[in-house]
N, C-alpha and C positions, 0 to 999 in steps of 0.2 A: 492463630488468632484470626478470628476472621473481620472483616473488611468493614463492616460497619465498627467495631471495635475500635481497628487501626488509625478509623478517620476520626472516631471520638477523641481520641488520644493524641491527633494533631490537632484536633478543633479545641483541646481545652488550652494547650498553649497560648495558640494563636488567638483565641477569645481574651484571657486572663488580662495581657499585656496590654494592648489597647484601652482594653476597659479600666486599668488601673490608672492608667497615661493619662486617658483622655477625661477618665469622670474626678481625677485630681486636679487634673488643669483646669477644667471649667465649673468647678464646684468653687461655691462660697468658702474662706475663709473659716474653716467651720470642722473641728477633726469630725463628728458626729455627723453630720450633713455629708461629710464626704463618702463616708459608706454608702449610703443611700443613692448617691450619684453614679457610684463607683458600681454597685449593684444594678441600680438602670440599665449603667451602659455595657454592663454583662450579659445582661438579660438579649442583647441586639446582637453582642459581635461573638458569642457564641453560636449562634445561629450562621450569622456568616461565617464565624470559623470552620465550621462544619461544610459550607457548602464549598469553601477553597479547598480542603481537606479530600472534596469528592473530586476537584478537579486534577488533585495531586496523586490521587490514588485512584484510579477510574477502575480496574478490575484488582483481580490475585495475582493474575498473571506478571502484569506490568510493576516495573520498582519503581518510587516514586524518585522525582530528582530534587535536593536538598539545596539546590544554588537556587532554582529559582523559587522556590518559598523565602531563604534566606533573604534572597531580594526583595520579595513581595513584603517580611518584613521590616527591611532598613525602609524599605521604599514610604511603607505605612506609617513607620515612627519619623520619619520624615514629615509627613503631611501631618502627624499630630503635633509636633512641635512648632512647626509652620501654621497652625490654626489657632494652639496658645498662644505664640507670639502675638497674632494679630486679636486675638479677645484680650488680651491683657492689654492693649492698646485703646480698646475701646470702651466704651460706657458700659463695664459688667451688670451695673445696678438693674439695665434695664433686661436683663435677663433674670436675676435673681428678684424683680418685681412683679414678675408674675407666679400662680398661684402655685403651693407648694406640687402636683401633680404635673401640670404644664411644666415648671422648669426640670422635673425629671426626665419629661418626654423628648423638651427640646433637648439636654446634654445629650439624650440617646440616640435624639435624631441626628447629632451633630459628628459625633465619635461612629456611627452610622454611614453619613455619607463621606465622611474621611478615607472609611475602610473601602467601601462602596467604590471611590477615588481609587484608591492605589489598586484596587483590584483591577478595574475596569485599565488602570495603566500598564500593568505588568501583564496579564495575563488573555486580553484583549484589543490593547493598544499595539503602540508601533513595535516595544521590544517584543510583543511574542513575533510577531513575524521577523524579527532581525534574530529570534535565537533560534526559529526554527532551521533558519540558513547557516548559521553557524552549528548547528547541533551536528 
């Protein structure tokens, strides 16, 4: 199989979940509307799925390591339950009062910088250098 295949194949995992997580937390009330959210925020963390996927798998040669994805995804569903917690806390309305295109863009931008978040934690932040010492 080769290598762009490989990272297709972690990037749709890694894309699906979030997107389902994150565009169900922050969608309206709404089984119908939730699709469409849920589709938005596909549309973003497929794309970053893919580019984690590149990080996970950089050539042929090299095997990827499965603890640190695993991490990067607890890590990730972490910050999306951590970001529903606090929109359900607050005045949803004023996110579902804006125009039906806008509030598609903000859930995508939102489930976006969440991933964006955990990436920049695990795989640029403190733990990479604490695992490269331990590795």
């Amino acid at each position: 199989m080769g290598t762009r295949l490989r990272r297709l194949g972690w990037a749709l995992p890694i894309g699906i979940a979030p997107a389902v997580v994150g565009g169900a937390t922050f969608s309206p009330p709404d089984p119908f509307t939730n699709i469409a959210y849920v589709a938005a925020a596909f549309a973003v963390t497929l794309l970053l799925g893919y580019h984690v996927a590149v990080i996970e798998t950089p050539t042929d040669e090299e095997t990827p390591d499965p603890d640190r994805l695993w991490l990067f995804a607890g890590t990730l569903l972490v910050f999306l339950l951590a970001g529903g917690t606090v929109f359900s806390r607050l005045d949803a309305t004023m996110l579902w009062d804006l125009p039906e295109g806008q509030e598609l863009a903000a859930v995508a931008g939102i489930v976006g910088g969440l991933f964006l978040l955990a990436e920049l934690v695990i795989y640029y932040g403190p733990f990479d250098r604490l695992y490269g010492l331990f590795r």
